[in-house]
N, C-alpha and C positions, 0 to 999 in steps of 0.2 A: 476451788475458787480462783485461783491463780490461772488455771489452763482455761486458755478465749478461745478456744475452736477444738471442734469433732481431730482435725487434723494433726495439731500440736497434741491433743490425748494418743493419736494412732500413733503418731511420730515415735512418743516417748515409751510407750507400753512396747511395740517392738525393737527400740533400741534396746530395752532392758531383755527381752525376750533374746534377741542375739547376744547380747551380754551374757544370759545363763546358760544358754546352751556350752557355752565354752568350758563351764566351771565346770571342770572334772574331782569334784573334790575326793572322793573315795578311791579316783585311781593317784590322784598329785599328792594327795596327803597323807604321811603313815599314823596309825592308830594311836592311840596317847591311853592309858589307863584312867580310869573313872577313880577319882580316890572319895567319893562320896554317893555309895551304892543303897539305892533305894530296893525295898524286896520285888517290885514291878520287874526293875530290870534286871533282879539277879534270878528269877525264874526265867526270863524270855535270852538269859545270856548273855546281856549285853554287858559286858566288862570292858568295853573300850568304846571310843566316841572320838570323832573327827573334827581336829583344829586347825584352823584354816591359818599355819604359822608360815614362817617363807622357807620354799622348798628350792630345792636346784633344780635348774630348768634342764643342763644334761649336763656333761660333764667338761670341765675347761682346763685352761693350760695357761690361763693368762695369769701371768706372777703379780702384777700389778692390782690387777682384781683381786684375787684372791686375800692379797697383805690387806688392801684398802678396807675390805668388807668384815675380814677376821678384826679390825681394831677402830670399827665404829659400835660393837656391840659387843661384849664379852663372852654372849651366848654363842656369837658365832664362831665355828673354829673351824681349822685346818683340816679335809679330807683327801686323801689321793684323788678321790672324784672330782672337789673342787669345794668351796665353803659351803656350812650347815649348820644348821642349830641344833648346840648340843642336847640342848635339855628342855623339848617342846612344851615340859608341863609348865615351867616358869616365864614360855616366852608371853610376851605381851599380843601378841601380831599386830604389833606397829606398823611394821613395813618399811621401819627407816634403812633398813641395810638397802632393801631393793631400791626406797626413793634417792637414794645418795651413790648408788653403784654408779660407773661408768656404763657397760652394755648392759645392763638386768638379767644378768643369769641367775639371781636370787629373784622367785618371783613369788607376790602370794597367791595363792589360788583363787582368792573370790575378788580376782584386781591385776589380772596379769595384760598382760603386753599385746597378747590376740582380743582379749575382752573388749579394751579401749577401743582398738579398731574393729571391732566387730559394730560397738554401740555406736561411734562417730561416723560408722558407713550408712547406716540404718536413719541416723538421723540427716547427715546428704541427702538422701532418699527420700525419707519422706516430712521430711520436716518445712513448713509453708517458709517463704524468704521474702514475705512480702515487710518485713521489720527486722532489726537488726538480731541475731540471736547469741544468747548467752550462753555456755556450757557450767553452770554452778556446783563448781567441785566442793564436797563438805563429806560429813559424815552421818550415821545416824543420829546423831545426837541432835539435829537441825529440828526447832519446832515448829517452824513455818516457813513460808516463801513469799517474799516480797510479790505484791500483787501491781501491777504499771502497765501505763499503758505504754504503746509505741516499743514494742521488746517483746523478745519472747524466752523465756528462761526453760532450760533443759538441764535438773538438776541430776550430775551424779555423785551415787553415793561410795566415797571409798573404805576403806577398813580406817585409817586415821589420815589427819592432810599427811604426815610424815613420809608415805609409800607412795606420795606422788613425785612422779619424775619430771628431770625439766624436759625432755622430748614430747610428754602426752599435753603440754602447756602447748609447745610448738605447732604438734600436729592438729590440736584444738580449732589454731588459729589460721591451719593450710587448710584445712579441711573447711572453712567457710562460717567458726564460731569465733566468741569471742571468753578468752577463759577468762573466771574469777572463783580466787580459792576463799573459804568462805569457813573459819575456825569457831563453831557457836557456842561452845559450853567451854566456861572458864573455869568449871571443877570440877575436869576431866581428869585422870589422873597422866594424861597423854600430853596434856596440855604443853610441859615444857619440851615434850622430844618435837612437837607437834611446831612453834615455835623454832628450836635451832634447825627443823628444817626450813622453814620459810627464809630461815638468814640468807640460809644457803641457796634458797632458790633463784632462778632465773627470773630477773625482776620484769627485763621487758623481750622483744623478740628481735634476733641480732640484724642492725641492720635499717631498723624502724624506728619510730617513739610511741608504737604499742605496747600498751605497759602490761602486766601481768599481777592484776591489783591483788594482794593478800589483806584479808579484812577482820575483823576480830569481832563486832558491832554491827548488830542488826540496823541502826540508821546511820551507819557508815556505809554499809553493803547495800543501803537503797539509793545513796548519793552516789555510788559507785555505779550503780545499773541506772540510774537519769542519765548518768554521763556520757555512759555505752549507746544509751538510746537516739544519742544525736548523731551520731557516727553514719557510717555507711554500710551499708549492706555488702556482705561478702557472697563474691563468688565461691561458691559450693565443690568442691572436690573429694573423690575418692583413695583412701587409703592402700595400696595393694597390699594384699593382705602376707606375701611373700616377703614382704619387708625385712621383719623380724627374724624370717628362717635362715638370715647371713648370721657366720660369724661375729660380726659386728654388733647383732640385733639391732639396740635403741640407739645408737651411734648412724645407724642407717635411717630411720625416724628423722632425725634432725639433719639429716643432707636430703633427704627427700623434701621435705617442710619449706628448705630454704630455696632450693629449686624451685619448687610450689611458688612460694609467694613471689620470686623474683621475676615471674611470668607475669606477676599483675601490677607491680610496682618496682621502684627502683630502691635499691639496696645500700645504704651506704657503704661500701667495702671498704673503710676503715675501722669500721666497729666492730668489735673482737666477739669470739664465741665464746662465752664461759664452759670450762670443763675439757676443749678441742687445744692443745698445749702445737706450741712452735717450738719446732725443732733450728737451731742454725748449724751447718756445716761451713766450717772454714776450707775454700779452695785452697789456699797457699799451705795446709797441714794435711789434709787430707791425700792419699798413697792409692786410694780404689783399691784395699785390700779385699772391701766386703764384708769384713767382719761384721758392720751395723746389719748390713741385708740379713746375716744369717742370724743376729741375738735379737731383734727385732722379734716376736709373737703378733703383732698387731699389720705386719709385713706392709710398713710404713717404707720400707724404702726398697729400690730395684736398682738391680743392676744390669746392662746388657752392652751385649760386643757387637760388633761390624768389624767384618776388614780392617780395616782401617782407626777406627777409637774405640774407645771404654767411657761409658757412660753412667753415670749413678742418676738414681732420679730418686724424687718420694712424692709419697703425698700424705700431707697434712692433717686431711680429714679426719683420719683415723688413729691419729696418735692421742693415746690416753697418759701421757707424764711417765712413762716405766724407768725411763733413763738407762733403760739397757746398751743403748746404744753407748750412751754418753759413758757407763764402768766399762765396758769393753772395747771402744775403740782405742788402740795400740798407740796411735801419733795425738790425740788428746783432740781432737780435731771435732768434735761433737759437743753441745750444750745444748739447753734447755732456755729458753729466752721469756716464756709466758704463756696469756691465750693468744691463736693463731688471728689472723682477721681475715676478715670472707677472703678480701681477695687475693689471699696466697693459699686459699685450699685448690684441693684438684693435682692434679701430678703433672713438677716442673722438674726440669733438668738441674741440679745440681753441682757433677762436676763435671766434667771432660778431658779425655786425653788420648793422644795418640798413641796405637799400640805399636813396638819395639819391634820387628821383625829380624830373623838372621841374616846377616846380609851374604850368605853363601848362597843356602835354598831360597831364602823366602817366608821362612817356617814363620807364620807369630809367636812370640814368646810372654811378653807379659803387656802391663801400662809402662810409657816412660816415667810415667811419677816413678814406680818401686825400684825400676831398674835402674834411676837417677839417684837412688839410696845408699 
């Protein structure tokens, strides 16, 4: 009743169709034992069955991640490989560890990071933009969908709101929708993880006063979509789907987003990014040892030489709070200040100094800062 056109049907059945194609669940997910074996399946063999819990996406080295993700959930714990749940039978698959991760190296299988972009390309494509469109993130639990005119709603469905991330809100909104998360059953038993993740969420998109409405109430959520309805129509953009395949993963999502939209509007670069931390380096303490370039994993800061100076640079973007720098720098010359704001992301110069030469040969030998030590 809800879908007003042949089109917005095709739209949404291939978004989902590229959606499934992604989910590899039988190769992403390991086997879980059946502890309630019916005789159907114990002639046909079946003693095991596949849960769609959050699996690692490969394996990582970020200290930062891994502490963060092992002590938002008690299931998760500590592997050489990198974080995992210990004991699939009792997990829920919430998907709070992945919707609260910094990059999502914890992902679930029927809700990962290619899926979204898979379904958000699909709907680019072919979804009509003759009205403003919605992206209605919920769960199965949803019993209906607001019916309106003047909008066009594209509902997806996640495993809980909790496994949503603030980068798929972003890209939501680069890609030409307008997100609203949408929490329907109040005696879920999800209910409160479902909640402190919304605290946590990303309220609006940095930069703008596009809000990121989280709703709890079926005619709160239709006063929510009239609202949307008066809005403007977005321009339509495409995902690249190589996105995720950095390092970085979903850290790259939301520098691509912010690029995105800042091609169609102005940005305030005063307003901060949630979760993107500011690093400060004091010039007058700082020696250009390096030591940050090399304890740094997230390789937030550079260093390079010329003839002539030593230069330290960083960039912002990619600092997820490890503080490595700031326990290992030697002269104390590193802290942590807060979230960054758009306009100190990107890679600025830092410090500077003239390199020391021998004055027999010529030879260089160090920065004057150390050799002024």
């Amino acid at each position: 009743e809800w879908l007003e056109s042949k089109e917005q049907a095709k739209a949404l059945i291939l978004a989902y169709i590229s959606k499934a194609s992604l989910s590899f669940l039988a190769k992403r997910v390991q086997p879980v034992r059946s502890k309630n074996l019916s005789r159907r399946s114990l002639l046909r063999g079946k003693l095991y069955y596949y849960k769609p819990y959050p699996v690692l996406y490969q394996e990582i080295s970020f200290e930062r991640e891994m502490n963060y993700l092992s002590s938002l959930c008690e299931l998760v714990t500590k592997t050489p490989e990198g974080p995992q749940v210990s004991n699939p039978e009792t997990c829920s698959a919430c998907g709070f560890c992945s919707g609260m991760s910094f990059l999502g190296y914890l992902e679930v299988p029927n809700f990962t990071t290619d899926q979204i972009i898979a379904y958000l390309n699909a709907l680019a494509k072919y979804a009509p933009n003759d009205k403003p469109s919605v992206v209605l993130i919920t769960c199965n639990k949803i019993g209906k969908i607001p019916q309106l005119d003047g909008i066009h709603i594209y509902p997806l469905i996640a495993p809980c709101i909790s496994s949503v991330h603030d980068s798929f809100l972003m890209i939501i909104f680069a890609s030409g929708f307008y997100p609203v998360v949408f929490s329907p059953d109040n005696k879920c038993e999800l209910r409160d993880i479902a909640k402190l993740r919304a605290e946590a969420m990303m309220k609006k998109f940095p930069g703008t006063e596009i809000n990121f409405p989280y709703v709890e109430d079926f005619k709160e959520l239709e006063l929510v979509l009239k609202g949307i309805s008066n809005s403007q129509n977005l321009e339509r953009s495409y995902i690249p789907q190589d996105l995720p395949l950095s390092r970085s993963r979903r850290r790259s999502l939301m520098l691509w987003s912010l690029s995105e939209v800042s091609k169609r509007m102005v940005l305030n670069e005063e307003d901060e990014i949630p979760g993107v931390y500011e690093v400060i380096v004091d010039p007058n303490k700082c020696v250009l040892c390096g030591v940050c370039v090399r304890s740094c994993q997230m390789l937030v800061f550079d260093m390079k030489n010329n003839p002539e100076t030593s230069n330290l640079y960083y960039d912002l973007s990619y600092c997820i709070g490890s503080q490595r720098c700031v326990r290992n720098c030697p002269e104390k010359a590193v802290y942590v200040k807060g979230f960054v704001k758009i306009k100190d992301l990107g890679k600025k110069l830092v410090v500077t100094s003239r390199i020391v030469k021998c004055r027999y040969c010529g030879k260089p030998l160090d920065s004057f800062r150390i050799k002024s030590r």
